[in-house]
Backbone as XML, in Angstrom:
<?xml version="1.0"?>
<chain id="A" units="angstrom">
  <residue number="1" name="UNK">
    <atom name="N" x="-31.123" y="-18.787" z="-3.595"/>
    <atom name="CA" x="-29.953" y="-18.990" z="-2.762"/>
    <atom name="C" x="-28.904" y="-19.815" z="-3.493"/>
  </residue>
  <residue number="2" name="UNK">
    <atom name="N" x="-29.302" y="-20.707" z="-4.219"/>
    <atom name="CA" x="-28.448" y="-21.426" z="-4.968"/>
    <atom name="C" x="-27.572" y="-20.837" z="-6.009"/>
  </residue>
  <residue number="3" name="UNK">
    <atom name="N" x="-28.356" y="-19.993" z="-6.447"/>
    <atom name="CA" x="-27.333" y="-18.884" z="-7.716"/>
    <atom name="C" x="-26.680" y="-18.448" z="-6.986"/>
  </residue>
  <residue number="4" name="UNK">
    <atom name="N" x="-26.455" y="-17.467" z="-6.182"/>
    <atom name="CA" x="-25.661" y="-17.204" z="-5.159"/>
    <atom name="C" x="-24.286" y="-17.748" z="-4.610"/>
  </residue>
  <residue number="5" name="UNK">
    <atom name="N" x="-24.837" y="-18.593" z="-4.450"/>
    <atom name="CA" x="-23.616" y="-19.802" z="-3.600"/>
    <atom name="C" x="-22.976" y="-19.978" z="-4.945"/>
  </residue>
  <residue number="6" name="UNK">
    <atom name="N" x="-23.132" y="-20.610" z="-6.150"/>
    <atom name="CA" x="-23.117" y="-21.127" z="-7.548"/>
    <atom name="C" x="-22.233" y="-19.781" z="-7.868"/>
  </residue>
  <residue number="7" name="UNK">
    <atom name="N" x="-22.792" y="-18.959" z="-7.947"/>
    <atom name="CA" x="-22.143" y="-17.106" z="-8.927"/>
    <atom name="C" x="-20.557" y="-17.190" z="-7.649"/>
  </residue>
  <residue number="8" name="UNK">
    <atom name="N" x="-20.553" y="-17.123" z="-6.340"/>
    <atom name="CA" x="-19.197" y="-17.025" z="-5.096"/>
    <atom name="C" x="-18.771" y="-17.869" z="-5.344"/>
  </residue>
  <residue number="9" name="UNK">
    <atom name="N" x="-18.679" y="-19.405" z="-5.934"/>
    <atom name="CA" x="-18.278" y="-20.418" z="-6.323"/>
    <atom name="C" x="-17.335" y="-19.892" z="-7.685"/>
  </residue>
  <residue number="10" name="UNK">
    <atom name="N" x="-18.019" y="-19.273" z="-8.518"/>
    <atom name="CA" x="-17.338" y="-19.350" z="-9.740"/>
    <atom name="C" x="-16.859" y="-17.982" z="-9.711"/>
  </residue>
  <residue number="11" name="UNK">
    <atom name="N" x="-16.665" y="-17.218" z="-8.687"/>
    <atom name="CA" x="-16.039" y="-15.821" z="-9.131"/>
    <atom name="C" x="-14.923" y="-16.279" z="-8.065"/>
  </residue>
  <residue number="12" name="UNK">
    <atom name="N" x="-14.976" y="-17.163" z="-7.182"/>
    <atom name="CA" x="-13.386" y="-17.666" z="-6.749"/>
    <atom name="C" x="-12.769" y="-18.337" z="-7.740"/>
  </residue>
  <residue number="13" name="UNK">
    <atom name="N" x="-13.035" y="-19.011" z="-8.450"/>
    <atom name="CA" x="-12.286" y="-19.555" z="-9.324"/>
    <atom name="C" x="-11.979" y="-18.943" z="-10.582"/>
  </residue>
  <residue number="14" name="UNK">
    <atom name="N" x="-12.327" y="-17.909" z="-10.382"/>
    <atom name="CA" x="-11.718" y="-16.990" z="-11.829"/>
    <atom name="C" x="-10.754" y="-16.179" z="-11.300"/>
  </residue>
  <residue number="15" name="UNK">
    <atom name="N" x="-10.997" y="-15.956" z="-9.654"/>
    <atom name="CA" x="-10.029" y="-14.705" z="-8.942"/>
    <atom name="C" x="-8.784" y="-15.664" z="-9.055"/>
  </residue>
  <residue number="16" name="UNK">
    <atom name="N" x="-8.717" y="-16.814" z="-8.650"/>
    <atom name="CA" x="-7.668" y="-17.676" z="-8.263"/>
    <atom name="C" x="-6.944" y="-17.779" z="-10.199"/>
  </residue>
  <residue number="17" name="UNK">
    <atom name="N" x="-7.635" y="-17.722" z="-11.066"/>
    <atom name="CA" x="-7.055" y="-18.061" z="-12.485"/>
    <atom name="C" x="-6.312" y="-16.373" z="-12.605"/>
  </residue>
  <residue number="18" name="UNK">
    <atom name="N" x="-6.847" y="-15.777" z="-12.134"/>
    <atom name="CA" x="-6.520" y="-13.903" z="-12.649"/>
    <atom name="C" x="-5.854" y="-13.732" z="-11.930"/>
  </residue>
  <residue number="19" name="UNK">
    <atom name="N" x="-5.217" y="-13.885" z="-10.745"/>
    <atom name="CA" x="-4.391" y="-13.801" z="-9.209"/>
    <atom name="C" x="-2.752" y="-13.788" z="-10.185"/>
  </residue>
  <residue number="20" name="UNK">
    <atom name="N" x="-2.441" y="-12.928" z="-10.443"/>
    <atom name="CA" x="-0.898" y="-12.432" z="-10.509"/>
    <atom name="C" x="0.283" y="-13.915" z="-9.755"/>
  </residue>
  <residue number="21" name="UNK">
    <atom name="N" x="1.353" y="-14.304" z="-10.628"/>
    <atom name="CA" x="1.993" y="-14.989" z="-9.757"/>
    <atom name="C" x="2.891" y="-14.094" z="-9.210"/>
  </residue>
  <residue number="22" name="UNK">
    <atom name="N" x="3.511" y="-15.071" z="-7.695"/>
    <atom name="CA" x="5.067" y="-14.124" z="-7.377"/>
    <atom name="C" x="5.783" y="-14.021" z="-7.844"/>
  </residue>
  <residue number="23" name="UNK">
    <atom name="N" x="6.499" y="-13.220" z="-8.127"/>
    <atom name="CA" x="7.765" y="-12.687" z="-8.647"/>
    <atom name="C" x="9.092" y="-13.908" z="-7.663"/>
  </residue>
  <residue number="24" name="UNK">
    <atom name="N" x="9.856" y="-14.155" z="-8.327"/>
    <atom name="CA" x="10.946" y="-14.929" z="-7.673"/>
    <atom name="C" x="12.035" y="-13.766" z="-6.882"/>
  </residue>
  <residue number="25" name="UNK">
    <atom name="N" x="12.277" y="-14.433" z="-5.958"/>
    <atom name="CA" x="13.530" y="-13.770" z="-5.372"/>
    <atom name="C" x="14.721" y="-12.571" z="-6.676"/>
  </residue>
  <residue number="26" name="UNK">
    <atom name="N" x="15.025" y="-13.190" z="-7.108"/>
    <atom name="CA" x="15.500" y="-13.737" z="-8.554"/>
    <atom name="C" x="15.683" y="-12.352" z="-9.236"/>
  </residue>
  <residue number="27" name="UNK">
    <atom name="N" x="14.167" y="-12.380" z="-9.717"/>
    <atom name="CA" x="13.463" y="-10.998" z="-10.633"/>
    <atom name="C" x="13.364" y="-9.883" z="-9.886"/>
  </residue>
  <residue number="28" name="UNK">
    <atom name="N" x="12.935" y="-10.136" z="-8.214"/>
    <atom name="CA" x="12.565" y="-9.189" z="-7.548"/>
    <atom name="C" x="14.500" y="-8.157" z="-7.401"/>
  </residue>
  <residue number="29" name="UNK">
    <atom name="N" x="15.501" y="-8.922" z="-6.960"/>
    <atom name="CA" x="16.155" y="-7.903" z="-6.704"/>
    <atom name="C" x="17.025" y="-7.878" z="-8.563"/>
  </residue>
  <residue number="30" name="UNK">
    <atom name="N" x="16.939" y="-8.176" z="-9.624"/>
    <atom name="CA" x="17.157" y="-7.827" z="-10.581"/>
    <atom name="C" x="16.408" y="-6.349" z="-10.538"/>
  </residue>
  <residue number="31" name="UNK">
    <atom name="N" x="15.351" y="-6.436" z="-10.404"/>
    <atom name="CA" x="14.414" y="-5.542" z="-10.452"/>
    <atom name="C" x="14.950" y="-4.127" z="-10.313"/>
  </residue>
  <residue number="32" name="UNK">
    <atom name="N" x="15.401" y="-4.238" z="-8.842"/>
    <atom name="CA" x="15.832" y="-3.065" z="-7.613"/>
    <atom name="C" x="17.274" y="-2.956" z="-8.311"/>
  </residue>
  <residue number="33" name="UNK">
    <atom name="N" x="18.337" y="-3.767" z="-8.734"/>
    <atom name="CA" x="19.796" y="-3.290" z="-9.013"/>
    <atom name="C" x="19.463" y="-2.121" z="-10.398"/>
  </residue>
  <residue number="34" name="UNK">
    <atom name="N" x="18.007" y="-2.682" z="-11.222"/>
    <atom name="CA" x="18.458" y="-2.325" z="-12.551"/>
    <atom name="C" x="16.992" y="-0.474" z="-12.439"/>
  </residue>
  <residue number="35" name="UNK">
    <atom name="N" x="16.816" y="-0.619" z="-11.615"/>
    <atom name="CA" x="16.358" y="0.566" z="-10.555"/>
    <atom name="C" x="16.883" y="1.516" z="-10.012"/>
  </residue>
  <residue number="36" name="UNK">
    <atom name="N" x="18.269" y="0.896" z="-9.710"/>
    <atom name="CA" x="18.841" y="1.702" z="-9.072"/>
    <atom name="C" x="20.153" y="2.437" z="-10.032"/>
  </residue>
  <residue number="37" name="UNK">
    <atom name="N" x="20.410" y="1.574" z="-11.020"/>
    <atom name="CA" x="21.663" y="1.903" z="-11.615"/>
    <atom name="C" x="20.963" y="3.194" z="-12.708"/>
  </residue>
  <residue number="38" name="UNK">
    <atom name="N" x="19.416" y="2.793" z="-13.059"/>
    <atom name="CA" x="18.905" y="3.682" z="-13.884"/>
    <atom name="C" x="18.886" y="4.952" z="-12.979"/>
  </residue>
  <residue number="39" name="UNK">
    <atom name="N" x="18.354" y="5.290" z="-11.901"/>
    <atom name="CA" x="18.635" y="6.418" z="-10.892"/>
    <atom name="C" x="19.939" y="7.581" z="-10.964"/>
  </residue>
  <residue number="40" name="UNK">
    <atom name="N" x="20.900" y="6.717" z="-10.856"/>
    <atom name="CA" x="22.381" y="6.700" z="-11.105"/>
    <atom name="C" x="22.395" y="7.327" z="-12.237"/>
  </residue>
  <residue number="41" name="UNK">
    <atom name="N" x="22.504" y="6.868" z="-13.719"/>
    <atom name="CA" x="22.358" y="7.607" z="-14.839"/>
    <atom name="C" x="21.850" y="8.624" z="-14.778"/>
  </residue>
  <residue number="42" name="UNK">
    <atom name="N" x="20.577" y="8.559" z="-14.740"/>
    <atom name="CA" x="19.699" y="9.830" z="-15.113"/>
    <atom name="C" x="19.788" y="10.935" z="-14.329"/>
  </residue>
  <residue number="43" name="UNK">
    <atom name="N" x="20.384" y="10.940" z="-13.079"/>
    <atom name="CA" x="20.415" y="11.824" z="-12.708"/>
    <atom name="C" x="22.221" y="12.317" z="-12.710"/>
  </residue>
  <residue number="44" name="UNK">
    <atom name="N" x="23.087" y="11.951" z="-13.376"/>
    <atom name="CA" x="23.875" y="12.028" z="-14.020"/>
    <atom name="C" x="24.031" y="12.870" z="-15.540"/>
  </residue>
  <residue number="45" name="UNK">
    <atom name="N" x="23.016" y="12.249" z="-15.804"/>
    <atom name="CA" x="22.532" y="12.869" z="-17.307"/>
    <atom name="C" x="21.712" y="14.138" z="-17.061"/>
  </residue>
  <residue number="46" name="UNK">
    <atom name="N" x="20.827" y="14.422" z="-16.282"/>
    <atom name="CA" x="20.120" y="15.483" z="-16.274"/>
    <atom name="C" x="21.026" y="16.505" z="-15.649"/>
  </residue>
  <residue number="47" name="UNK">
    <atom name="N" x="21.978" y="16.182" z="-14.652"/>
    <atom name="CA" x="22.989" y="16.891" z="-14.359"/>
    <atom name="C" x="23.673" y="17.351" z="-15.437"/>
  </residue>
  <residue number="48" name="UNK">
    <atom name="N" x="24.519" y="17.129" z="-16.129"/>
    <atom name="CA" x="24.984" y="17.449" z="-17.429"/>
    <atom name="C" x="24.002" y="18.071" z="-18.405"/>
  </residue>
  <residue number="49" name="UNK">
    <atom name="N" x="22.649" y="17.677" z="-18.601"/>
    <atom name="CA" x="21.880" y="18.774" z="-19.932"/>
    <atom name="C" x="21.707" y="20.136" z="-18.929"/>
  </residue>
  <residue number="50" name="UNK">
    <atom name="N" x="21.329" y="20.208" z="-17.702"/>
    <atom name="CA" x="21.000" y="21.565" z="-16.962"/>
    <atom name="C" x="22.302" y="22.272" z="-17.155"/>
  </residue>
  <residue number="51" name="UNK">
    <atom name="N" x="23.311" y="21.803" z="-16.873"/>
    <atom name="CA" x="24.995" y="22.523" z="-17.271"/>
    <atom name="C" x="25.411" y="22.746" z="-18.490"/>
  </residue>
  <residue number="52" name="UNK">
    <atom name="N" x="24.555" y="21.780" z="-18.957"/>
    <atom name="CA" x="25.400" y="22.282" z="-20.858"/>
    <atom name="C" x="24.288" y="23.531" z="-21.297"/>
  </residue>
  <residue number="53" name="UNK">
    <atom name="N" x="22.582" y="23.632" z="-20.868"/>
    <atom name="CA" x="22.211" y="24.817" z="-21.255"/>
    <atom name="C" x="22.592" y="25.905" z="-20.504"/>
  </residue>
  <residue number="54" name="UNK">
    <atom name="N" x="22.368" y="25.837" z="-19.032"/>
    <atom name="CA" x="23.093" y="27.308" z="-18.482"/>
    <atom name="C" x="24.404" y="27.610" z="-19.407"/>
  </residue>
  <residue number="55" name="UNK">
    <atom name="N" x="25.260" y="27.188" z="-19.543"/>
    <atom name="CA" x="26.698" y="27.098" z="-19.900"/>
    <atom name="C" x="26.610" y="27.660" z="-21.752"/>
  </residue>
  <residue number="56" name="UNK">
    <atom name="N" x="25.142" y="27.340" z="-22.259"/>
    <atom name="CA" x="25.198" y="28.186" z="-23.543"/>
    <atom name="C" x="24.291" y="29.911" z="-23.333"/>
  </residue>
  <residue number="57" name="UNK">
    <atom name="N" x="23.717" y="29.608" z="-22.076"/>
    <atom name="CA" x="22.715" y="30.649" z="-22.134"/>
    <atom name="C" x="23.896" y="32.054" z="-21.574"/>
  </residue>
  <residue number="58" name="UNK">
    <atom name="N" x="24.458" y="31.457" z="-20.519"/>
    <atom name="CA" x="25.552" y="32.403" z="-19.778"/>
    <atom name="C" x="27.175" y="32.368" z="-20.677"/>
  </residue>
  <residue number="59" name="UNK">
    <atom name="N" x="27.355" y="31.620" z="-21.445"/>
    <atom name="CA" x="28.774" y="31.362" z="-22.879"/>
    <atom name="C" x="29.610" y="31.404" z="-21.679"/>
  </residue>
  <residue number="60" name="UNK">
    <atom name="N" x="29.653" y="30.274" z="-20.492"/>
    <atom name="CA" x="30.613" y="29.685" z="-19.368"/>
    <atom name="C" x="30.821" y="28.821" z="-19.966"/>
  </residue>
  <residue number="61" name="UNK">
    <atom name="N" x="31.049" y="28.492" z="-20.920"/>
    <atom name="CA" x="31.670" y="26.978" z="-21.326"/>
    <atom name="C" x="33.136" y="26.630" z="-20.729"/>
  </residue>
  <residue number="62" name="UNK">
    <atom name="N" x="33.276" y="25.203" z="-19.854"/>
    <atom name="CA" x="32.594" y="24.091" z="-20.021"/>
    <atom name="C" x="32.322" y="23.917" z="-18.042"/>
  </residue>
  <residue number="63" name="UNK">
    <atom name="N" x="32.515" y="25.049" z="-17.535"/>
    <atom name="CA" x="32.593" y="25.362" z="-16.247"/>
    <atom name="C" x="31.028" y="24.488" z="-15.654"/>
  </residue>
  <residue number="64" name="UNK">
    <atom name="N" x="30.053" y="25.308" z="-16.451"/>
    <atom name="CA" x="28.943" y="24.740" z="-15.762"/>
    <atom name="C" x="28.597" y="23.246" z="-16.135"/>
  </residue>
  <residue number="65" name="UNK">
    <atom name="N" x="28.811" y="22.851" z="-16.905"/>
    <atom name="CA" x="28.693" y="21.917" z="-17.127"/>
    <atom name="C" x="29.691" y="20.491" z="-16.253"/>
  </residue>
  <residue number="66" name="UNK">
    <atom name="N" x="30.799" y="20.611" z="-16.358"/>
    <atom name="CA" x="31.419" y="20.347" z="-15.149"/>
    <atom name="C" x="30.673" y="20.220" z="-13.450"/>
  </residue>
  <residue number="67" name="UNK">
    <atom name="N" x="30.456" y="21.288" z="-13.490"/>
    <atom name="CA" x="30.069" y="21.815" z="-11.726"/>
    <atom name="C" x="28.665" y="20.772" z="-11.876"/>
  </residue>
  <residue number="68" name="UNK">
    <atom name="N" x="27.352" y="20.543" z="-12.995"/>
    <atom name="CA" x="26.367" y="20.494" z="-12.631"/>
    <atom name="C" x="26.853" y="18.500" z="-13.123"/>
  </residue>
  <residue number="69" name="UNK">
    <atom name="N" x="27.808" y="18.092" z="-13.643"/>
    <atom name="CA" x="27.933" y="16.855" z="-13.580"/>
    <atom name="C" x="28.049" y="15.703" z="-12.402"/>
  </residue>
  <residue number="70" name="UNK">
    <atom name="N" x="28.867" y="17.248" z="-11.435"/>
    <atom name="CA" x="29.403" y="16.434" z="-10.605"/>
    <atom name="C" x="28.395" y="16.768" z="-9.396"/>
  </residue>
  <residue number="71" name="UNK">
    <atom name="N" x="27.646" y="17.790" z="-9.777"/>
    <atom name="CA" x="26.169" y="17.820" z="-8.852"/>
    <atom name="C" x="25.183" y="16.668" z="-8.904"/>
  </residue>
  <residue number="72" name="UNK">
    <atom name="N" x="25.177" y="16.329" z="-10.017"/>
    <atom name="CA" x="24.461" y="15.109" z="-10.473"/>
    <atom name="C" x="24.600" y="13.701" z="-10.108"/>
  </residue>
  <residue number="73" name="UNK">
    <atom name="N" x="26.477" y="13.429" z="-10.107"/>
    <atom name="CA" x="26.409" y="12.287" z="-9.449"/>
    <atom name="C" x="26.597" y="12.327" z="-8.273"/>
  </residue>
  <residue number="74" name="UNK">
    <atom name="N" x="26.463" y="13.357" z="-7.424"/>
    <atom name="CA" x="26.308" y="13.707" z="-6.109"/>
    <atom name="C" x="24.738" y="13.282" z="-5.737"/>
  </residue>
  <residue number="75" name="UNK">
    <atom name="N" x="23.644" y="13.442" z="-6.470"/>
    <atom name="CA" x="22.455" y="13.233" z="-6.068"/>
    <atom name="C" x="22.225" y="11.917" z="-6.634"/>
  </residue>
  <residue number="76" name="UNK">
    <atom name="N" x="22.656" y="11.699" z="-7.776"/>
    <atom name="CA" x="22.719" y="9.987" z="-8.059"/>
    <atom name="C" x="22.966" y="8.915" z="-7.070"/>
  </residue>
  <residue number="77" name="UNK">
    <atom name="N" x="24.030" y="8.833" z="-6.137"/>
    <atom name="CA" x="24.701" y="8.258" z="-5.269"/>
    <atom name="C" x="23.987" y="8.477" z="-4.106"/>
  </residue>
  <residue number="78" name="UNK">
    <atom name="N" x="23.196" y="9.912" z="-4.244"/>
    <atom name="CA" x="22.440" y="9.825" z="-2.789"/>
    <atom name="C" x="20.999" y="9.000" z="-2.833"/>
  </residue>
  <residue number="79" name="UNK">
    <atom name="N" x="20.532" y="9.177" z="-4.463"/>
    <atom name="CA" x="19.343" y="8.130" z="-4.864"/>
    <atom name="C" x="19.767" y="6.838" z="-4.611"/>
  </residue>
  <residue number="80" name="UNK">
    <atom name="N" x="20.769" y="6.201" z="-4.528"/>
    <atom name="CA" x="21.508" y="5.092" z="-4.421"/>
    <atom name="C" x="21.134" y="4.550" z="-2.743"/>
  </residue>
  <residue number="81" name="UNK">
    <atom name="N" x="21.791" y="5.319" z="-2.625"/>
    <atom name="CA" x="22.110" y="5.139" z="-0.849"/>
    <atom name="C" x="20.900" y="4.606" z="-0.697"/>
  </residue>
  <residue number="82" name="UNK">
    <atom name="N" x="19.680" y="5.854" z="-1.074"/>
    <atom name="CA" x="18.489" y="5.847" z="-0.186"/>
    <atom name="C" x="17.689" y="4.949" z="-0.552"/>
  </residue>
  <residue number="83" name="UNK">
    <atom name="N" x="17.711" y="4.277" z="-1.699"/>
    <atom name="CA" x="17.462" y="2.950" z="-2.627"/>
    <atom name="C" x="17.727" y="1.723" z="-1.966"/>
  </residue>
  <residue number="84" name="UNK">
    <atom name="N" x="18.617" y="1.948" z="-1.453"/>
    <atom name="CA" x="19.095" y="0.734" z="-0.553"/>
    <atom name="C" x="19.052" y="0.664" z="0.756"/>
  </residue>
  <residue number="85" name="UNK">
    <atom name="N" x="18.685" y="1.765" z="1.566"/>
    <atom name="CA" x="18.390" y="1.843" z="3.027"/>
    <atom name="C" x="17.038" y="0.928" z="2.924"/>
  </residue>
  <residue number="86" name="UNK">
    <atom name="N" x="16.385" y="1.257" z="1.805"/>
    <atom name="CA" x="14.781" y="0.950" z="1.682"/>
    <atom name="C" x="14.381" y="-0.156" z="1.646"/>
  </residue>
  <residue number="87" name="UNK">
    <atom name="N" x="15.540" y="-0.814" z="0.877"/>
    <atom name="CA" x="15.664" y="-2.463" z="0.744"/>
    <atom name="C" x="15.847" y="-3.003" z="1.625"/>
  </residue>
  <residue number="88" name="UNK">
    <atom name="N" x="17.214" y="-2.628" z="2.789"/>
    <atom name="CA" x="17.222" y="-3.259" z="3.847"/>
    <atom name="C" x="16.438" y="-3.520" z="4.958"/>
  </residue>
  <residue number="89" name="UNK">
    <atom name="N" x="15.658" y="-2.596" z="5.376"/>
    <atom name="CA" x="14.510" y="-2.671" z="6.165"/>
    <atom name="C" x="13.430" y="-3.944" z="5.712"/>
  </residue>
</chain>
């Protein structure tokens, strides 16, 4: 019984040394702005490579590319939005 008690004794005190600290206010919404602005890009950017290949495959230059930019930051802005509804709750 004594090992026991002795072994729950010392595996709390290793959980408590291994236990992750909190994140500060701070870091946490650094976190979420630099989350969200990456969202923003990339789907900006992936908008534009899907338009620049249709646009060589179909020789529409620079039409599709255009159309799928501004598709892009259309869904960017909606990743945005919804990024931040999420936060507020």
């Amino acid at each position: 019984m004594k090992r026991d008690e002795d072994l729950k004794i010392r595996l709390k005190i290793a959980k408590k040394k291994i236990a992750p600290e909190k994140e500060s206010p701070a870091q946490s919404n650094l976190g979420q702005a630099f989350k969200m602005s990456t969202e923003l890009v990339s789907a900006v950017l992936v908008g534009t490579i899907i338009g620049f290949i249709l646009d060589t495959w179909f020789d529409t230059k620079p039409w599709l590319i255009i159309i799928f930019f501004f598709v892009g930051v259309v869904a960017g802005i909606t990743n945005v939005i919804r990024s931040a509804k999420k936060i507020q709750k």
